[in-house]
N, C-alpha and C positions, 0 to 999 in steps of 0.2 A: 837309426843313427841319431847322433846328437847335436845340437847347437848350441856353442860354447860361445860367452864374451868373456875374457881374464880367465879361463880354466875355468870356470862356473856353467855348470848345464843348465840351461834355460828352459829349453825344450826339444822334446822328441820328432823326429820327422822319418815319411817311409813313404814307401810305394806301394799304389795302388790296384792301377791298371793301366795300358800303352795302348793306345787305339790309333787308328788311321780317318779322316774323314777329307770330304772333298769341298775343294773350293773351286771358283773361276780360273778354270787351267790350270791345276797344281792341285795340292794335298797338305795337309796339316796335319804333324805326329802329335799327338797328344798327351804330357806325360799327367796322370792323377795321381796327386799326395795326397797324405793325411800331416798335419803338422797339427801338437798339443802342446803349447804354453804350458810351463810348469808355474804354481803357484809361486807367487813375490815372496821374498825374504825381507832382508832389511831394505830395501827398496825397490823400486819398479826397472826392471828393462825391455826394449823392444828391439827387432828385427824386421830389418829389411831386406827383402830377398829381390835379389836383382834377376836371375834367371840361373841357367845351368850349361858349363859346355856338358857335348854330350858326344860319345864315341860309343858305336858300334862292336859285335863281335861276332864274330859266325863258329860252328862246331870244331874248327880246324885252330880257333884261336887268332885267324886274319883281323886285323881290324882295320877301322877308318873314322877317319875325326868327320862326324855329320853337320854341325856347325853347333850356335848359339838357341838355345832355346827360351824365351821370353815367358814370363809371367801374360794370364790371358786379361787379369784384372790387375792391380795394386795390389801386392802382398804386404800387406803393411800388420804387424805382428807386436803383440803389448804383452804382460803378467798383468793378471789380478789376482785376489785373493785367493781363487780354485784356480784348477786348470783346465783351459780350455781349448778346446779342439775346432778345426776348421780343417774343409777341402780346398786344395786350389787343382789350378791346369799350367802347366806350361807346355808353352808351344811351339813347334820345329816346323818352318814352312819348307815344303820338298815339291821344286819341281818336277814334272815326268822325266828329265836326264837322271835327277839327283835319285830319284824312286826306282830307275833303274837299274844308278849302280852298288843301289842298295841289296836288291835282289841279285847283283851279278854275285857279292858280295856273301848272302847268303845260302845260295848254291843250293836249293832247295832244302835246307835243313834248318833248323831252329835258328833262333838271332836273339842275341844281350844285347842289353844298351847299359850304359852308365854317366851317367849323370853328375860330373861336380858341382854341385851347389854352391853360388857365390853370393855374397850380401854382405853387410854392417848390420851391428852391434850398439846399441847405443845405449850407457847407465845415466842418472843423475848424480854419479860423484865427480871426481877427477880424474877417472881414468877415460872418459869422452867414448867419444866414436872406434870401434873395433872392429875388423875385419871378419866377417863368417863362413867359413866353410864346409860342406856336409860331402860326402860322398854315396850315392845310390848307384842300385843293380838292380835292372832289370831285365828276368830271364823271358822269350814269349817262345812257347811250342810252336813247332812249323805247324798246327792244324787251328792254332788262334791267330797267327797270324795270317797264314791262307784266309783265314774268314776273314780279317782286317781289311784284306783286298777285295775281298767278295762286296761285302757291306760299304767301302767306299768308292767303290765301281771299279778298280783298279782291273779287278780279273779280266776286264772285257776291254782291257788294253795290254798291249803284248809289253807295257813300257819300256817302247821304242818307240811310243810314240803313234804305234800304225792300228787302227782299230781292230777289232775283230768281230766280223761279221756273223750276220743268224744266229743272232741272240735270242730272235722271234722271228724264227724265220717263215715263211710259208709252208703249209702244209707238204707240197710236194719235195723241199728241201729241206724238211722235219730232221730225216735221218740223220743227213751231213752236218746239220745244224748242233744238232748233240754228240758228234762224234769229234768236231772241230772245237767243241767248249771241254772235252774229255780231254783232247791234247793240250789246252792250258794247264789244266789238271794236270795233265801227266808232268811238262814242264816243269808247274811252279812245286811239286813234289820231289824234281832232281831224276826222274827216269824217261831221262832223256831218247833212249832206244823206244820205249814205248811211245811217247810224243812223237818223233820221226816216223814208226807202224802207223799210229792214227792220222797224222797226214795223206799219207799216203792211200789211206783209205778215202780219206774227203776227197781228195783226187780223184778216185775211180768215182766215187758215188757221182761228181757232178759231170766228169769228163764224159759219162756213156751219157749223161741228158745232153749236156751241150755240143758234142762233139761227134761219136757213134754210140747208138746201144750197144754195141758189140762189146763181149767180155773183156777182147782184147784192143780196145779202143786206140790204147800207144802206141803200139810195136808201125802200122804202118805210118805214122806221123814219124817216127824216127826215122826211117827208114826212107822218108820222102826228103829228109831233114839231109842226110846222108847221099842221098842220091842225085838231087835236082834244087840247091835249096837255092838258087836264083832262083827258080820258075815259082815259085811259093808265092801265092798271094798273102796279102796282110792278114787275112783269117786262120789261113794254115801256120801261121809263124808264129800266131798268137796259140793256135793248139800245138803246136810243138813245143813251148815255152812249158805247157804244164805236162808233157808227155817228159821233157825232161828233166823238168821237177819230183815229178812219179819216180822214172828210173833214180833217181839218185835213192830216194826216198825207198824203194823195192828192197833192199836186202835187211833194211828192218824190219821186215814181212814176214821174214823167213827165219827158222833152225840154220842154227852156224852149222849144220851137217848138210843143209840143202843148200848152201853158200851165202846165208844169212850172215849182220854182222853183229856180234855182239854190244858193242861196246858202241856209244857214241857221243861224245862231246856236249856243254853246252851251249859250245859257238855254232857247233852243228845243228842243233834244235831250233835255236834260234833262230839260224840263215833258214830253215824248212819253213819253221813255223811259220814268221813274218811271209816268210815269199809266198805261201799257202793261202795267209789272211788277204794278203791283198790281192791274189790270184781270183778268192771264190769275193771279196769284196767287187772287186771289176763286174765279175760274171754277175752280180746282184744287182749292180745299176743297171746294168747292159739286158736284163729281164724286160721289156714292155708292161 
């Protein structure tokens, strides 16, 4: 794309790359350009690039205005005799709300950004100060930006905000540890029926250590849940809470011919996921 003062191309500008990185409780998007100064003509002009709004898009064409993106340093931009080239950043601070209604947003599938570029112009004749603006597009695949999350820690927040626990877990909760970071995966890829199965299984794995070994751990917690649930002490109420997490969770387990469900929602993954995270989070402090 171009950068015009009076209909006169100055210099070229484009994009780079769009990364994700973490600060103190929040996140910073980062957009990377390349901007070349074309060499001077009959006199010198420069550019100043004030920053970028910037709007989202997901595969369906949804969009959402993200806010103002800032220059990380002074872009302060001249002609000389050749032309020259320089990288800048500009930058989009995103809290964990804003991050996650970015991913509501992207709906496990790829994500654009676009970028209007704004700034001034400035010649040394009489036509003064002029307004600049550029427009970029930025396309990022769902598996560069999964990474984006990965590499800024994002993955190992359900951004809602709730952690997700056995990132490192102990050996003895090895298993559930990688089966519960599989269901982020599955989430933040959009196959949400699969994310609901793998809960479900983190469920069984910790429910037989904490609650009975037995294969069928839930059935009589429901059932006690059903039958007497005054008499329930605060232990049993608390194993009932994840027996009836499980059940919800159970027909993602299954063949829609075994009475499996096919189909299930994002708001659905999410209500499992989170409830799961802070289900096996509890159980993890509550360890000796």
């Amino acid at each position: 794309m171009s950068l015009t003062i009076n209909g006169l191309i100055v210099g070229e500008i484009s994009n780079q790359s769009v990364s994700l990185r973490p600060v103190l409780g929040a996140y910073e998007l980062c957009f990377s350009l390349k901007i070349t100064m074309n060499p001077k003509r009959d006199h010198e002009r420069r550019v100043t690039i004030f920053g970028a709004r910037v709007r989202l898009s997901n595969d369906r064409g949804v969009s959402l205005d993200v806010g103002f993106a800032q220059p990380e340093q002074p872009i302060e931009l001249r002609q000389y005799d050749h032309a020259h080239p320089m990288s800048c950043f500009l930058v989009q601070s995103l809290h964990p709300g804003q991050l996650a209604e970015l991913e509501r947003v992207r709906d496990g599938g790829n994500i654009a950004f676009q970028l209007q570029v704004s700034g001034v112009g400035t010649e040394t004749d009489e036509y003064g100060a002029q307004s600049v603006y550029d427009m970029l597009h930025f396309r990022v695949p769902r598996s560069e930006w999964i990474e984006s999350l990965r590499t800024a820690g994002a993955k190992n927040i359900l951004l809602l905000e709730v952690p997700v626990p056995l990132v490192d877990p102990p050996e003895e909760l090895a298993a559930a540890g990688k089966d519960l970071q599989q269901a982020v995966v599955h989430y933040q890829h959009g196959d949400y029926r699969s994310c609901v199965g793998m809960c479900r299984t983190v469920l069984d794995e910790i429910g037989r250590k904490r609650f009975d070994s037995k294969k069928d751990w839930a059935s009589p917690l429901l059932m006690r849940l059903a039958n007497d649930r005054t008499g329930m002490v605060r232990g049993e109420r608390e194993a009932a809470v994840w027996a009836a997490v499980r059940h919800y969770a159970h027909p993602a387990h299954h063949a829609v011919s075994d009475g499996g469900e096919q189909f299930y929602s994002r708001a659905e993954a999410q209500l499992i996921l989170a409830t799961v995270a802070a289900l096996v989070g509890f159980a993890v402090s509550d360890i000796p």
